[in-house]
N, C-alpha and C positions, 0 to 999 in steps of 0.2 A: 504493500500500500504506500509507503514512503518512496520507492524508488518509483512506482507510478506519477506521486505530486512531482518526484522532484523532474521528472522528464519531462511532465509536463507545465510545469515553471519554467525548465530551460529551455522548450522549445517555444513558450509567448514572449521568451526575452528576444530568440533568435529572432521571429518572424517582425515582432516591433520592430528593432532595430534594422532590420533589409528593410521595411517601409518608411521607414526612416531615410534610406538609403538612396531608395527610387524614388522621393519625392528630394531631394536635394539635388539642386543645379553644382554643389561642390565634388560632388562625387566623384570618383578620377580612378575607376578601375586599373587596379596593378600599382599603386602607389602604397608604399609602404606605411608612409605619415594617413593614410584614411582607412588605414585596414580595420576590424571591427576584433576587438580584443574581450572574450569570454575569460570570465572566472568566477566560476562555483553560480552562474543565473547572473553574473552584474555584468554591465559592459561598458565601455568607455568608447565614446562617443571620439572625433576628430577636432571638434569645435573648442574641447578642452585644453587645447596646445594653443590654442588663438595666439595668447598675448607671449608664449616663446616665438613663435612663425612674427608678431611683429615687429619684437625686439632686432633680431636677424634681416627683416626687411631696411628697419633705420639704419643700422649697421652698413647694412649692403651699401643704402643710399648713402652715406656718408661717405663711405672709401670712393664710392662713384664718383659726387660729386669733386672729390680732392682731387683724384685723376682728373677728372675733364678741365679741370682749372689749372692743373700743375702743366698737362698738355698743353691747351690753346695759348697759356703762356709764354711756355717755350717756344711755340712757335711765332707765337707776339714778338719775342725779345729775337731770333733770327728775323726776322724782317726786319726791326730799328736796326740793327747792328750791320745788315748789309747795304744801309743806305747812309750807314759811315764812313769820315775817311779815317780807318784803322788801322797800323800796320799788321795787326796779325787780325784782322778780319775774317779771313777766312779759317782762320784756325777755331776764333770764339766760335764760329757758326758751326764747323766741325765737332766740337767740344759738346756744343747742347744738342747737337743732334744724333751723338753718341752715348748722352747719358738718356736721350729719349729711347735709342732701342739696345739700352742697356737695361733698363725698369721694365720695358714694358715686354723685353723678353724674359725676363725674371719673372714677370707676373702670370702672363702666359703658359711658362714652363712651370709652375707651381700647379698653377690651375690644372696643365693634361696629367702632370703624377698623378695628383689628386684623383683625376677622372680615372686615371689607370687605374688606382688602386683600388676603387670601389668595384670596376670593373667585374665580371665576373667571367672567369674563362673560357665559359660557353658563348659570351657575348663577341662581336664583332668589333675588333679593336678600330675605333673610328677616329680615337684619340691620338695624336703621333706628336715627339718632339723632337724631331728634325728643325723645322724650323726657329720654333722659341730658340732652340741652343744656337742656331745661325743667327740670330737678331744679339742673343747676347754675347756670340764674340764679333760680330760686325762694331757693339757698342764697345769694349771692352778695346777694339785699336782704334775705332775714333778718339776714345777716351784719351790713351795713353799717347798716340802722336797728336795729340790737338796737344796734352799738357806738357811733351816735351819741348815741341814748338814754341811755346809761351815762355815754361819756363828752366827749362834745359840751357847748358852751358854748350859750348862750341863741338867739343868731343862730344857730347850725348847726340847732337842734330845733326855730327855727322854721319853717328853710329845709326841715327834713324834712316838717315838719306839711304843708307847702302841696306838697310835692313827691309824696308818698305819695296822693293819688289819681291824680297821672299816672300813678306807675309802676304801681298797679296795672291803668289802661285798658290800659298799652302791653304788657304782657302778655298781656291778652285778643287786642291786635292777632298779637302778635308768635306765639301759640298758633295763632291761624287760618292767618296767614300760612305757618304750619310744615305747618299740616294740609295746606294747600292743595299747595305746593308739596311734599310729599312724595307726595301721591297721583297726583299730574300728572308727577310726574319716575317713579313706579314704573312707572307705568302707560305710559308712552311707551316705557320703557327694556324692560318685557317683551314690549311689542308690535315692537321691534325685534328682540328674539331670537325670539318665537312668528308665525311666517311661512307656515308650510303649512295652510292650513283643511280641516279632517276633519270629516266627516257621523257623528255619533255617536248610538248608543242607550241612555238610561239600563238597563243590564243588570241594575243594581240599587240598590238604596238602607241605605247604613248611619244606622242611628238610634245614638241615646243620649239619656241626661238630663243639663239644666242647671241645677245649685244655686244659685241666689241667692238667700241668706238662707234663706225658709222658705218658699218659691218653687222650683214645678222645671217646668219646661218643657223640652218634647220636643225636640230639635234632628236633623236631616240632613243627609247627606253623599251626595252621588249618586255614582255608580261607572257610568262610561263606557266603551262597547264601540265601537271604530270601526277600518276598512279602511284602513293604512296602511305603505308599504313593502311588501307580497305579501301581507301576513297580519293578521289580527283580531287588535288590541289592547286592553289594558285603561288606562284614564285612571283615576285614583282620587286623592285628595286628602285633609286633615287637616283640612279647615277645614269646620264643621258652620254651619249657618243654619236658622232657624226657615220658611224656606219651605219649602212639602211640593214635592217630586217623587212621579212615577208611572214605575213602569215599561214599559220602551215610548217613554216621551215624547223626543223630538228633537232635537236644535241641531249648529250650527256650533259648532266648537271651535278655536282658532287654536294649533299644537303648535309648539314647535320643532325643530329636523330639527336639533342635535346634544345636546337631552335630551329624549325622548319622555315623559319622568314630568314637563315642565313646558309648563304649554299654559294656554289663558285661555277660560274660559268667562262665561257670564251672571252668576255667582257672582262673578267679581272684579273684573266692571265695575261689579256693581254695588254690591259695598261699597264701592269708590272715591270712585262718585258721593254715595255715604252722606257718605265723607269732607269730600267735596269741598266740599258743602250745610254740612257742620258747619265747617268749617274758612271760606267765606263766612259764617254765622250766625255767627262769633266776632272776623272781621274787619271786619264793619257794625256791630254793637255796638260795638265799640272806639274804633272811626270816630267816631262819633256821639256817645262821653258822651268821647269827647276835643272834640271841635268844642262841645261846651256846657262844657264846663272854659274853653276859652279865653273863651267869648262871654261868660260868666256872671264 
């Protein structure tokens, strides 16, 4: 008789609370922060975090706004500064535009660990920091040849003089090198989670337009229908490319069996290998006008 009330006390809790659920416009299916938490018939509601979720909004806005001020600034102060006559004018404007993508690769690169880490290893690494770490050594030698410039002594601006074509090779290198090895590490690491090969039919194809500049060219996205688990599924992705699909047309798709919304087709081998050419094409250059810096 007891476990009869109690089942049926915790099932008026359950069913309240899902009407609860479906009559709120907040509801955001798959979100951790609104999931519906039971213990022992009591539940806790989402609405009870309010005023932590507001705390963290003010927060947010604040750091926001100091960035967009600390930014437009510095870009304020390169504008007056290049309409000085200064003799090291070009060096100050160097100087703030090095500590610009010094912070803001720092902040950046913070931001994608972060994303990483939450990450979960079924999920599709969308996060990369390739770039953040090339904003923060781009800033890191504006930094340092603006400040030796300014206020370095005669041997130090010589020492830069002759140093400043290396470091600019070893960046070409150090860019390739990043290309290479991050397309080679995604592309391994999704091939380890995408393991079932599924026979698919393009069902359909999504178009758009691409703006550059005053250039617009057509781009595609294919939408894949294939037999998986019992039943006909749909593959569909975000990522558009200027090659045409038909519909009808065929291929192997390699899914993974714990997210079916993440799977590898012809499209992500081969913007990799895109990568992968670009990323050799920047580390055989690099190569080369380092090996005649030395010889020469």
């Amino acid at each position: 008789m007891y476990h009869k009330e109690r089942n049926d006390f915790n099932q008026y809790h359950t069913i309240k609370a899902e009407t609860y659920y479906e009559n709120s416009d907040q509801f955001n299916h798959g979100s951790d922060e609104n999931d519906l938490v039971l213990d022992e018939g009591n539940y806790v509601l989402p609405d009870q975090n309010v005023s932590v979720q507001q705390k963290d909004e003010k927060k947010s806005s604040f750091i926001g706004i100091f960035i967009a001020v600390w930014f437009i600034g510095s870009i304020i102060y390169m504008a007056v500064i290049s309409n000085h006559q200064d003799i090291y004018k070009t060096e100050k404007i160097c100087l703030c535009a090095g500590q610009l993508f010094l912070v803001l690769g720092v902040i950046f690169l913070i931001s994608a660990l972060m994303k990483k880490v939450k990450m979960s290893k079924s999920t599709y690494q969308k996060t990369t920091i390739g770039m953040p770490i090339l904003c923060v050594l781009i800033g890191i030698g504006l930094v340092i040849f603006s400040g030796i410039r300014i206020w370095g002594n005669t041997s130090e601006k010589e020492t830069l003089e002759m140093a400043v074509p290396h470091i600019l090779v070893w960046l070409f290198i150090i860019v390739g090198i990043g290309m290479l090895s991050q397309a080679i590490f995604q592309l391994h690491e999704k091939k380890q989670r995408c393991t079932i090969p599924v026979n698919v039919t393009c069902d359909m194809i999504k178009k758009k337009i691409a703006h550059d500049g005053e250039n617009r060219t057509r781009v595609y996205s294919p939408v894949w229908k294939g037999y998986l688990s019992g039943s006909y599924r749909i593959f569909e992705c975000s990522t558009y490319t200027n090659r045409r699909y038909h519909e009808g047309q065929m291929e192997t798709i390699l899914v993974n069996p714990s997210d079916f919304a993440e799977y590898i087709d012809t499209m992500d081998r081969s913007s990799k290998k895109i990568q992968i050419i670009l990323g050799c094409v920047f580390t055989i250059v690099g190569v080369v006008a380092e090996y005649s810096l030395l010889m020469g």
